[in-house]
PAKOLDO-610424 format. One line per 8 residues: number of its first residue (from 1); their letters; for each residue x, y, z of C-alpha. Coordinates in Angstrom, 3 decimals. Layout:
NUM = A = X,Y,Z  ...
//
This chain:
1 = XXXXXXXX = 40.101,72.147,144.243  36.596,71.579,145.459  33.301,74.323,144.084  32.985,76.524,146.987  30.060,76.102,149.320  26.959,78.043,148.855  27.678,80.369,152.429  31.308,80.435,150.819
9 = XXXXXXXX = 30.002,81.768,147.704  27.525,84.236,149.481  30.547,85.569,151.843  32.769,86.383,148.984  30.062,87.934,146.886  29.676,90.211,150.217  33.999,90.634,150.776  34.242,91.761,147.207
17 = XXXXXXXX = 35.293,95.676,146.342  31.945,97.057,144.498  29.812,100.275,144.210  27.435,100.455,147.312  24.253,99.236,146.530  21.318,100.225,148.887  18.645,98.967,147.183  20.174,95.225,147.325
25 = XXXXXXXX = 21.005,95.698,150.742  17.200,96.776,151.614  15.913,94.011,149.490  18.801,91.665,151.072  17.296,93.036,154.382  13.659,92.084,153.447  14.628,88.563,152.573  15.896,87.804,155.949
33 = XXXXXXXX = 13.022,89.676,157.108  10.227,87.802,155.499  12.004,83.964,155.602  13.859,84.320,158.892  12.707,86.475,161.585  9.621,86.650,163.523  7.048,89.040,162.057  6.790,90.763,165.546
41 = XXXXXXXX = 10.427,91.390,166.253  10.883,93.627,163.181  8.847,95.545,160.468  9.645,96.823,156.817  9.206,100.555,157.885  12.315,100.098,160.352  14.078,98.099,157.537  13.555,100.795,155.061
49 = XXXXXXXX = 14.360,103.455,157.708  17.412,101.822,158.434  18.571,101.664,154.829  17.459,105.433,155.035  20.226,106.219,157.473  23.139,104.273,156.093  22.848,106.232,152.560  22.696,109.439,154.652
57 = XXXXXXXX = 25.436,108.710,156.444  27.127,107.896,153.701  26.561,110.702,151.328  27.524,112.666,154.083  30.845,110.984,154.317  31.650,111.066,150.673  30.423,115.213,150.976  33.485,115.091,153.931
65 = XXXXXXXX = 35.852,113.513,151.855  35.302,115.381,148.564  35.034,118.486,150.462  38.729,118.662,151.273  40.457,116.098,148.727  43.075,118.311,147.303  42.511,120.633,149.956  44.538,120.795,153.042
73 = XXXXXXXX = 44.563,124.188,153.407  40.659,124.062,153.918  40.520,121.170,156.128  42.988,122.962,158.501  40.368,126.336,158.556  37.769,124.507,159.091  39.247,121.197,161.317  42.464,123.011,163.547
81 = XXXXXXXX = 42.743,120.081,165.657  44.426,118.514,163.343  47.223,120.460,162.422  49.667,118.506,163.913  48.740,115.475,161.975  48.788,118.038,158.679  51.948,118.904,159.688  53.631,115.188,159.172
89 = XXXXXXXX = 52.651,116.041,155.096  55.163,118.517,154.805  57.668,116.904,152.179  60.065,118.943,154.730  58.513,116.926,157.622  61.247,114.089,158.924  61.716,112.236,162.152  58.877,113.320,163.848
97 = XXXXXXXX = 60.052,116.818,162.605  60.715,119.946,160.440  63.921,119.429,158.736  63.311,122.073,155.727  64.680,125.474,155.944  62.134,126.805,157.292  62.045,124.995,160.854  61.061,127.852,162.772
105 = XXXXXXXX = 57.285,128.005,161.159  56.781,124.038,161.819  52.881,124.397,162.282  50.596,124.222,158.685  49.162,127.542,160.247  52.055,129.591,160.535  54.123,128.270,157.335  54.000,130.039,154.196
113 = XXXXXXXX = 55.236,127.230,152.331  53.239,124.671,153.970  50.750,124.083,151.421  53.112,124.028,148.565  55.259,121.751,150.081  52.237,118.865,150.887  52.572,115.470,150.291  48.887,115.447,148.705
121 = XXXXXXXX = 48.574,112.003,147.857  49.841,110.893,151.208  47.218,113.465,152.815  44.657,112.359,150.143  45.048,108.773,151.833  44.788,109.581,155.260  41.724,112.163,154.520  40.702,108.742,152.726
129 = XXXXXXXX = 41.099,106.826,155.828  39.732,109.460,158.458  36.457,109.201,156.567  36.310,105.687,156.465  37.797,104.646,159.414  34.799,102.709,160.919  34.173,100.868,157.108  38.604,99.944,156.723
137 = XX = 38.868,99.008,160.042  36.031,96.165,160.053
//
């Protein structure tokens, strides 16, 4: 097998899973800044600002996630527009509906076992996934 090619190298450094690092990113942002783009086009204030934004956006996603990991029964108060997507947690939740014995109360708000019958690492994921959606999906 042939040594990978220096772009090759560079793109799986980039695909590989690893804790977010801004400062790289800023300095990565620099480089290409200072070696490849004309000087008038962009400046290192907008470069730093720009890094600025993606770690508050960010933070603020992690603050979402973390907020209601574990916690369905907050995420509904606070997010009731999803409740029909909570609803397909329920371990008591089958083809596309309530099959435990408590059909009538179907809906996370008006169950009183809803939120000890959750699937929480199946909601887990998908509060994963809601967060992230613009980073998983590419």
């Amino acid at each position: 097998m042939s040594e990978p090619k220096p772009l090759e190298k560079e793109v799986e450094d980039i695909l590989k899973p690893k804790p977010l690092n801004l400062r790289k990113i800023e300095k990565e942002l620099l480089e290409i800044y200072y070696n490849k783009w004309d000087k008038n086009r962009i400046d290192e204030e907008f470069i730093k600002l720009t890094v600025s934004i993606f770690k508050n956006r960010i933070k603020k996603t992690c603050e979402f996630y973390l907020r209601y990991k574990d916690n369905p029964e907050l995420f509904l108060k606070e997010h009731p527009e999803f409740e029909d997507k909570l609803a397909t947690f329920c371990k008591a939740y089958k083809n596309g509906r309530c099959e435990g014995e408590h059909r009538t109360f179907c809906k996370p708000s008006k169950c009183l076992f809803f939120f000890e019958l959750v699937d929480i690492e199946k909601y887990n994921s998908w509060l994963f996934r809601l967060a992230f959606k613009d980073v998983l999906e590419g």
